[in-house]
N, C-alpha and C positions, 0 to 999 in steps of 0.2 A: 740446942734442939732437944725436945724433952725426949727421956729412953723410949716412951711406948711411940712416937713418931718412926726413930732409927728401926724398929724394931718389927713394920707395922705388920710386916710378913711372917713374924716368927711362930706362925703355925702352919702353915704353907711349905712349900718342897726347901729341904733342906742343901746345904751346900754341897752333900754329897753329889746330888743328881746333879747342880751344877757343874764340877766334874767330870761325868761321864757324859753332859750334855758339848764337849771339848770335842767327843769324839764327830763331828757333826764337821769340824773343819778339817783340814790336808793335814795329812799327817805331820808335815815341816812344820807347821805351825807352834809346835808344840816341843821341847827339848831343844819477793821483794818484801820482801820483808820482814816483817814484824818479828817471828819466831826465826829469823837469823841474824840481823844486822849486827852490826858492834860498833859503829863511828859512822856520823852524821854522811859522810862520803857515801855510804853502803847503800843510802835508802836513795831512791829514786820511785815518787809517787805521783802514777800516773795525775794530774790536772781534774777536777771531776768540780762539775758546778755544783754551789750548795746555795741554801738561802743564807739570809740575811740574820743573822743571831737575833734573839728575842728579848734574850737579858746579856748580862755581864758579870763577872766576877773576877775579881781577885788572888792569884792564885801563887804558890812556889815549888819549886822544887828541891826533897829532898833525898840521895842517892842515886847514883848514876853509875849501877854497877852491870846492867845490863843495856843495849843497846835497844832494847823497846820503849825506854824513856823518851826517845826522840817520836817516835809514832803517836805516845800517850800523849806527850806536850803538845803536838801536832793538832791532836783531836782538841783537845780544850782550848786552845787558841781559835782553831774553824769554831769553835761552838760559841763563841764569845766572850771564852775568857784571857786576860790582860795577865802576863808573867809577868811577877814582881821580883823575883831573887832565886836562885841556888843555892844549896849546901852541902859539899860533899868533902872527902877526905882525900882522894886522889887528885891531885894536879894538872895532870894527864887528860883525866876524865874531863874536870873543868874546865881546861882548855878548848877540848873538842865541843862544850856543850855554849862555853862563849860566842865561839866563832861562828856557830849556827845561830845562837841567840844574841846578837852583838849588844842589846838594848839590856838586858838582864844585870842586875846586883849580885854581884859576887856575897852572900852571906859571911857573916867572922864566923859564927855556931850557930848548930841547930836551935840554940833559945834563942836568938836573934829574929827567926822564922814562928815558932811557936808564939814570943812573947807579942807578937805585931798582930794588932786587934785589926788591922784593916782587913788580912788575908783569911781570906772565905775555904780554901783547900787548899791541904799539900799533896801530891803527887810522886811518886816515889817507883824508882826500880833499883833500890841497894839488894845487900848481899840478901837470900832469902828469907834464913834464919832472920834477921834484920827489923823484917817488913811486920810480921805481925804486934810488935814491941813499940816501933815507930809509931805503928799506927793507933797504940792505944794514949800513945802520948799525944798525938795528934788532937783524936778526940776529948782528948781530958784537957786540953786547951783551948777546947770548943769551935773545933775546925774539922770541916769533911773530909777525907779521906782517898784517894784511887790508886790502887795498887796494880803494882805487875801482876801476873801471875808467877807461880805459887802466894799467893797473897797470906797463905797461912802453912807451918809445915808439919805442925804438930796436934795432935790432941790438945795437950793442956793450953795452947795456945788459943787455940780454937774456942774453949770453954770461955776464957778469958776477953776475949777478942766480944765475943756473942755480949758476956754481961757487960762489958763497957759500952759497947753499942748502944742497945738498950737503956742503961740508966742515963747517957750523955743525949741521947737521941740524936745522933749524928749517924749524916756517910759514910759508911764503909764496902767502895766499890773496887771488885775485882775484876780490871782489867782483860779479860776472857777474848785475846785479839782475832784469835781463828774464828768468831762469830764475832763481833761487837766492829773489828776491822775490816774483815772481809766482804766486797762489794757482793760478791756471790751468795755466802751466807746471810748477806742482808735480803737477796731479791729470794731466796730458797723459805727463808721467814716469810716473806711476802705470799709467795704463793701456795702453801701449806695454811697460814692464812684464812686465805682465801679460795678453800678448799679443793685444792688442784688435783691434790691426789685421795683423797678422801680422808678417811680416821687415822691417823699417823701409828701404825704398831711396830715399827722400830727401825731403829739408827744403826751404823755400823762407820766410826770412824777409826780411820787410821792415818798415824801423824807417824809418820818416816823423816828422819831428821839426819843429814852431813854431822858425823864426828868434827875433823879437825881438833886434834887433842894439842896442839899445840899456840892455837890461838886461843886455849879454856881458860880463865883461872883456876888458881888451887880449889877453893872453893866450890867447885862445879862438878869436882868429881868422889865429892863428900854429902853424904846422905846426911849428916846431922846436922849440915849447912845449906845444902839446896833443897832437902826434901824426898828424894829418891824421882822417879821416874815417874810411877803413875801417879804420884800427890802433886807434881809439876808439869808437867805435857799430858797425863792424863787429863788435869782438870779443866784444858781446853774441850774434851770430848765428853768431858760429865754436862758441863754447862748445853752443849749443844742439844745429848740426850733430851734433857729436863725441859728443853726448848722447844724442837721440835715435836715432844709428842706430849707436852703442855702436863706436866708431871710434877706437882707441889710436892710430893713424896717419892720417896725410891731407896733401894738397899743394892747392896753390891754382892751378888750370888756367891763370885768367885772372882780370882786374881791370881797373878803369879809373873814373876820378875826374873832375871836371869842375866849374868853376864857372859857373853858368848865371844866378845871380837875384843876383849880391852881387858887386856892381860896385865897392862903396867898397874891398874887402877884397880886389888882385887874386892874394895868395898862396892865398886861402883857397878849400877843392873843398866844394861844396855839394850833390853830387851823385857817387854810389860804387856800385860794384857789383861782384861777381865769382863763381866758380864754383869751388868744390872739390869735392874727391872723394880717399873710401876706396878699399882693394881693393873692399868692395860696396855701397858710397852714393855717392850726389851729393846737390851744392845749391848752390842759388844765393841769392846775396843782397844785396840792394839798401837803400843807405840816401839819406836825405835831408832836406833842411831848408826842403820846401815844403807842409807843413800849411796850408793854408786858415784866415784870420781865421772861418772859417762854422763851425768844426769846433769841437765844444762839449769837447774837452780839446787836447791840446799835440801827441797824433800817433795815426793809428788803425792802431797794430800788431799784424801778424796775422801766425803761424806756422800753415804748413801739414806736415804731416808722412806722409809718403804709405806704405803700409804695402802687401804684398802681398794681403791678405784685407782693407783697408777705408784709410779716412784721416783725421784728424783736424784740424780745423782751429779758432786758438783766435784769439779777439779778445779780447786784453788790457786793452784803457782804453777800451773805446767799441764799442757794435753799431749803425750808425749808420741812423735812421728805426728802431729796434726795442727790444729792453731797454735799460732803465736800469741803468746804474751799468756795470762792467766785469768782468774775467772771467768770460767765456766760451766753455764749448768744447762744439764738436759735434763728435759720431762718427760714422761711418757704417761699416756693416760687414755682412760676409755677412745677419746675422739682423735688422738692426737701425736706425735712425736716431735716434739720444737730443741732447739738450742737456743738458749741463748747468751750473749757476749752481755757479761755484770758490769768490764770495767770502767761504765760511766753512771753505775748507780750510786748513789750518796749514801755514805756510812752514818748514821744518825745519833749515834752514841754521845759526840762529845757534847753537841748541843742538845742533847737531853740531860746530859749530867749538870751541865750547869746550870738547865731550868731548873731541876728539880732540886740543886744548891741553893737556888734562888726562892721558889716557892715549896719545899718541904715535901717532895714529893715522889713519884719511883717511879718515872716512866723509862727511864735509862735500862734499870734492871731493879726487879723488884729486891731490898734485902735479904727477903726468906731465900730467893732461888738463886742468889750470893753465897749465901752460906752451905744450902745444901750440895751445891756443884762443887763446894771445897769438902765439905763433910764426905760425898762418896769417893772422891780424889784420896782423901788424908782415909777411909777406911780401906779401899783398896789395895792401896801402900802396907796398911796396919797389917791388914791379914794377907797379904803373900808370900805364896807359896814358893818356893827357891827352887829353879828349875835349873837344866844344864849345866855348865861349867868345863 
């Protein structure tokens, strides 16, 4: 991304005001699935009719280090593509990923997957650090690309990542499942849309997530292997921003990270939050990893989406003391107050990625708003502030 893009604000209110614009929230604030599972047993997805796939491809998987590979496979199989092999280093892992996929080729080595002219995309949720590497070999082999998220965790990788893209002309899709997964987030797209609430001027998500430190890998609780906090669970709530209020560009005001409950781990921020803004949106967004043993799923995430004629606000995985089961959104607007229950709207992602595998083109997610929901992810990371302790 060129610097006067990153930078487009840089005459405009400085980061300072962002700061003091902090005082604006409570004073605490400050000092099924997808984003939990770990073994194919965990997920349970509701049934949801879809069409009929339009094309086909060829596809494999490589690393199986997080449990959202099963959800990713999931979607490219409903979109119509056909799994051709695995490759991972854990045995463990591969086991569990057979037994869900019983049809699948166990790969010898990743050249094995790369060298095979048939396979049209690899798919990948390895270790973080991992994934932006992977993926440039991928493309240098002349094959698409879908990553977990954190899809990238670094700057220079990032830089990296971009010019390979570009010169190979290949896929490089980031997985983003809190919108891309979510039946709710799909129908909230919908109606934003088609203009439910008016001019969309800002977002406010917050992804609350179940520790269990003892089910982590080592890995998980290493910044220079997973990423840090807001470069990985933020970059779910970058991409939504950028979505909902239709933002080609955006900068990240302010940030700030903090470890508050996880004393064994003292590299690790348990606690994240920051502020961007378009030429005509803001949001803010907060992550964290203090869910309540009380809370009857993993974290109760809610996007608010504030519009000039109404607002919409969606609870994801849980309406807590109210409906059962998850996804759901209410509206409210000039005419109206509705709810309504998402979990039979169709997730459209996979079978867009493998059209767009197929005929070269971005209806899944465009590249440019790929790259920038990881770019204000990986700056918000970059420049935070160390709060607590």
């Amino acid at each position: 991304m060129q610097t006067n893009r990153r930078r487009f604000l840089k005459n405009s209110i400085g980061p300072a005001t962002g700061l003091a614009a902090l005082s604006m929230f409570p004073q605490g604030i400050i000092g099924q699935g997808i984003n939990h599972a770990s073994s194919p047993a965990e997920i349970k997805v509701k049934p949801v009719k879809r069409t009929v796939p339009s094309g086909s491809i060829r596809f494999s998987v490589i690393g199986l280090n997080h449990g959202h590979i099963y959800e990713m496979t999931d979607a490219v199989i409903g979109g119509g593509g056909k799994l051709v092999s695995v490759y991972a280093l854990e045995p463990e892992l591969l086991s569990g990923f057979k037994k869900r996929y019983p049809g699948v080729r166990i790969a010898r080595s990743e050249e094995e997957i790369l060298g095979d002219k048939t396979i049209q995309m690899v798919v990948s949720a390895s270790i973080p650090v991992e994934r932006a590497p992977l993926g440039i070999r991928v493309m240098k082999a002349g094959k698409d690309f879908m990553v977990d998220k954190p899809g990238i965790i670094t700057m220079s990788q990032y830089d990296e990542v971009r010019k390979v893209q570009k010169a190979e002309n290949r896929i490089y899709s980031i997985m983003y499942g809190e919108r891309l997964g979510s039946p709710a987030a799909v129908k909230a797209g919908e109606l934003v849309m088609a203009g439910a609430i008016g001019k969309v001027v800002q977002t406010i998500g917050l992804g609350p997530h179940r520790m269990n430190p003892a089910s982590r890998p080592a890995w998980f609780f290493d910044p220079s292997r997973a990423g840090g906090i807001l470069c990985d669970i933020g970059s779910h709530q970058c991409d939504q921003f950028l979505f909902y209020t239709g933002s080609p560009e955006a900068e990240v005001v302010v940030s700030q990270v903090g470890n508050f409950n996880t004393a064994g781990y003292p590299a690790y921020r348990d606690f994240g939050d920051m502020i961007v803004r378009s030429p005509h949106a803001t949001g803010y967004i907060r992550i964290d990893w203090f869910t309540p043993d009380g809370l009857a799923t993993w974290g109760d995430g809610r996007t608010f989406i504030l519009g000039t004629e109404g607002y919409i606000e969606l609870r994801k995985y849980i309406d807590i003391a109210g409906r059962k089961g998850g996804n759901h959104l209410f509206l409210v607007n000039r005419k109206e107050t509705v709810y309504y229950d998402c979990s039979e709207v169709r997730t459209p992602y996979g079978e867009q990625l493998v059209n767009d595998v197929i005929n070269r083109t971005e209806t899944s997610m465009s590249q440019e708003h790929c790259f920038l929901a990881a770019w204000l992810a990986l700056s918000a990371q970059e420049k935070a502030r160390e709060i607590g302790g």
